[in-house]
N, C-alpha and C positions, 0 to 999 in steps of 0.2 A: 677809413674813408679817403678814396685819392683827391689829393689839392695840389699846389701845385707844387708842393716840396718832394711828394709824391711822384709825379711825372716827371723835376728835372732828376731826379733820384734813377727813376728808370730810364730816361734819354742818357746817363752818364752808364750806366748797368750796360744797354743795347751796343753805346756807340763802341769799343773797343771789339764785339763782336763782330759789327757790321761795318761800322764805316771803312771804306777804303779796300773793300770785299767786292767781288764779282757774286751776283745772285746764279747761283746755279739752278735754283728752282724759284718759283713763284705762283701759289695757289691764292687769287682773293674769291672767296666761298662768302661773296653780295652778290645779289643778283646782275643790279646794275652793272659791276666791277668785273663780274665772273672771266668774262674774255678777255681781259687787262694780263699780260706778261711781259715782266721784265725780266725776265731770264737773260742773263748775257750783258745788263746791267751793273754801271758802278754804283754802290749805295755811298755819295759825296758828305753825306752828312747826317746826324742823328742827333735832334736840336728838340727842345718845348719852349712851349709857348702860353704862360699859364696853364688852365690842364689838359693842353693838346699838346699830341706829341706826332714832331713830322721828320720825316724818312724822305729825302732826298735821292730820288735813283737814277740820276742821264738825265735832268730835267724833270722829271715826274718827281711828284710828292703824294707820298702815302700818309694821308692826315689819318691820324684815332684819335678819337677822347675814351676815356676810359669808362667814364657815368659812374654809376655804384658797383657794376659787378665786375667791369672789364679788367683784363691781366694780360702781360706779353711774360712768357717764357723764353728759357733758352734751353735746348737739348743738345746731346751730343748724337750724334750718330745712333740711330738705334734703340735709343733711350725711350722709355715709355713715357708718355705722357700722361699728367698729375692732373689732368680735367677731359672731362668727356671731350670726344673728338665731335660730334655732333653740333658743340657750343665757339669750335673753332672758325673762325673769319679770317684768319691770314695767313700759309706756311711759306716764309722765306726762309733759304734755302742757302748757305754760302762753302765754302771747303769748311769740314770740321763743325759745321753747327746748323743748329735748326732755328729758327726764332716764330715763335707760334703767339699769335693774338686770340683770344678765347672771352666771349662773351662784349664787345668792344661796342659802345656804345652809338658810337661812329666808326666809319671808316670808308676812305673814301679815296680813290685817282686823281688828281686833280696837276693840272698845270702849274708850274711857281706862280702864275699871275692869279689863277683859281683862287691857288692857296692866300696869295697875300690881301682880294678880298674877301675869302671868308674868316677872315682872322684882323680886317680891319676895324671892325667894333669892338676892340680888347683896348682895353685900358693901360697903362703899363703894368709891365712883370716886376715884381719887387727883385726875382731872382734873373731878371735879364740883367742881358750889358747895357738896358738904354735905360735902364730903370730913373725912373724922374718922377720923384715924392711929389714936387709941387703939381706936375699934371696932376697926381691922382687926387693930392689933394683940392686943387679946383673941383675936379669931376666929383667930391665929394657933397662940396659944399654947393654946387648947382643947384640942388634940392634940399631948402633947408630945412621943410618940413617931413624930409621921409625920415623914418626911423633908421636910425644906422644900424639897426640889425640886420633890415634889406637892402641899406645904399652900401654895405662891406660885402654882401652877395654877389652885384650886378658887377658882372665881369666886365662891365662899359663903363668900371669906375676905375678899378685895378684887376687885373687877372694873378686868379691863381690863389684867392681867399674861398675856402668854405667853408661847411659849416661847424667843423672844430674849430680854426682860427675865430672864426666871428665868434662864437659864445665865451671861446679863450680871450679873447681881445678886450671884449668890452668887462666882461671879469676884471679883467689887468688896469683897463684903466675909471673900475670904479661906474658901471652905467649900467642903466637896465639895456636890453635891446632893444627897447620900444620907445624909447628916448629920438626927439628928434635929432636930425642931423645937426641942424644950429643952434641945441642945446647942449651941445658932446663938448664946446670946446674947441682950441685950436685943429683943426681937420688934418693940417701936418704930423700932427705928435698922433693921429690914427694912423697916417700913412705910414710914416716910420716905427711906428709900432709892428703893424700889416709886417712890413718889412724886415724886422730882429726875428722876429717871430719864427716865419719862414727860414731865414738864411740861418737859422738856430738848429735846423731841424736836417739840413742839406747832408746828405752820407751816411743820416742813421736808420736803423732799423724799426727803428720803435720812434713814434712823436711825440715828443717832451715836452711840455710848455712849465712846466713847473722849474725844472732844474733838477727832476729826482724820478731817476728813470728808475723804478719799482710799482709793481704793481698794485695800483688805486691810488699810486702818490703822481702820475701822469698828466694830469689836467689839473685843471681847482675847477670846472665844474660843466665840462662836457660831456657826459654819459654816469653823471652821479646824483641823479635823484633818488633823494631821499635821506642823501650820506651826508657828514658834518662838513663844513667848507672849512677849509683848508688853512683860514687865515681866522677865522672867527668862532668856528664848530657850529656855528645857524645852520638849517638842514637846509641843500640845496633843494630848489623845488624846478620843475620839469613845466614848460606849456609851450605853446605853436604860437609861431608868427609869418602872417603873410595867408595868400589864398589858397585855396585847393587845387589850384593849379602847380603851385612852388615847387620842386620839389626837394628843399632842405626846410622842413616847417619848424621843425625841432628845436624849441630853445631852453638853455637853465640859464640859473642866476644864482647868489646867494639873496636874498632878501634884504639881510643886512647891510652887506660892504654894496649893493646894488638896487635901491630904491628905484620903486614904480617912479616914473616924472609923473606929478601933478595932474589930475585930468582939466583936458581943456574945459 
C-alpha cells in the first residue's frame, strides 16, 4: 500500500533519472491536462511531499498521488511496458529513458503557487527536512475525542501515515484504534513514533515494521487476521473503522497487548 515511505522511495528512484534532464517528450493522457507540453523543459527537481509526489519542470509542477493502484515506471528505450498502455496518464520522455505513470490517482499541471496551495493542508512529513514532531503533535491533540486510528489518517495532522503505519503504530504502542486521542497518551511519543517508523523503512524494498524482514514475520498485525500475534500468540482479529466514505476502513489489533477502551 503506497504511504509515504513509499513515495519519497520513488521521488529518490525518479530523481537521478529525471532531474536535471531536458524532457524530450511529454504525453499527460487527462483530459484537462491533455494539451499541457513541456517538451524542451528542465525537470529542476523530483521531491514528495507525504504521498504526493511532484515534478518540477521550468516552473510547472507535475503533482501525482498514487491512491491504491498508481505506479511510475522507468523504461529504456524500447523496452516494453509491464502495464496496459490504456491505464497510462503520463509518458515523459528524457535522453536514454522513459518515465511512465499508470493508473495515478491524481495527476495534475499546476503552477508552483497551484501546487503550494493544494498541498497546504498537509501536516508535516515525518520524512521532510521541515519535519516538526511538536506541530503534528498539537494537530494531534486538537481533537481529543477522535479515535486515533482516524486522527493518524488525516493528512491535516501529519502527511504520509496510512493504513499500515496506523494499525502498526497503535500495535507498538499498546492501543486499540478506537481509543480516543486523549486517552493514547503523550501525542509526542505518536508523533515520533509516526516518525522511526517511516524513516525505518526509507531505501527498502519490502516494509518492516517488525525488524524481521521474512515472510509473515513483517508487521505484528496489519494484514494478519486470524494468525497468532507476534508478541503474545492471541489471534489477531480484523474490523472497520470510520464511515463508508473513508477510504482505509481496515483495522487489526491483538485483543490482548490491545484492549477495546471502555465504552462511554
Amino acid at each position: 500500500m503506497p504511504e509515504g515511505d513509499t513515495v519519497h522511495n520513488l521521488a529518490a528512484r525518479l530523481r537521478p533519472v529525471l532531474a536535471g534532464k531536458v524532457l524530450t517528450g511529454c504525453d499527460i493522457r487527462v483530459p484537462r491536462f491533455a494539451s499541457v507540453d513541456l517538451s524542451g523543459g528542465t525537470v529542476d527537481s523530483v521531491t514528495a511531499r507525504g504521498k504526493h509526489l511532484l515534478m518540477d519542470v521550468g516552473g510547472a509542477v507535475i503533482h501525482s498521488h498514487l491512491k491504491m493502484e498508481g505506479e511510475w515506471h522507468v523504461y529504456r528505450p524500447g523496452q516494453r511496458w509491464r502495464r496496459p498502455a490504456h491505464t497510462a496518464r503520463a509518458v515523459l520522455a528524457v535522453d536514454g529513458a522513459q518515465v511512465v505513470g499508470f493508473s495515478l490517482g491524481t495527476l495534475e499541471v499546476l503552477t508552483a503557487a497551484e501546487a503550494d496551495g493544494a498541498l497546504a493542508r498537509l501536516g508535516p512529513d515525518p520524512l521532510g527536512l521541515d519535519w516538526d514532531a511538536g506541530r503534528a503533535a498539537a494537530n494531534l491533540a486538537a481533537e481529543p475525542d477522535r479515535p486515533v486510528g482516524l486522527a493518524l489518517l488525516d493528512q491535516r495532522n501529519l502527511a504520509g501515515v496510512g493504513n499500515v503505519y496506523r494499525n502498526e503504530l497503535c500495535f507498538l504502542r499498546g492501543t486499540h484504534p478506537t481509543t480516543p486521542v486523549g486517552e493514547c497518551g503523550d501525542p509526542l511519543a505518536w508523533a515520533d513514533g509516526a516518525a522511526r517508523l517511516l524513516r525505518a523503512n526509507l531505501g527498502r524494498t519490502r516494509r518492516v515494521t517488525t525488524g524481521v524482514d521474512r515472510n509473515g514475520m513483517r508487521a505484528f498485525v496489519y494484514g494478519r487476521a486470524r494468525r497468532p500475534c507476534l508478541r503474545c500468540g492471541t489471534t489477531i482479529v480484523a474490523g472497520s473503522l470510520g464511515g463508508a466514505t473513508d477510504a482505509e476502513r481496515a483495522i487489526w489489533w491483538c485483543p490482548r497487548c490491545q484492549p477495546r477502551p471502555p465504552a462511554a
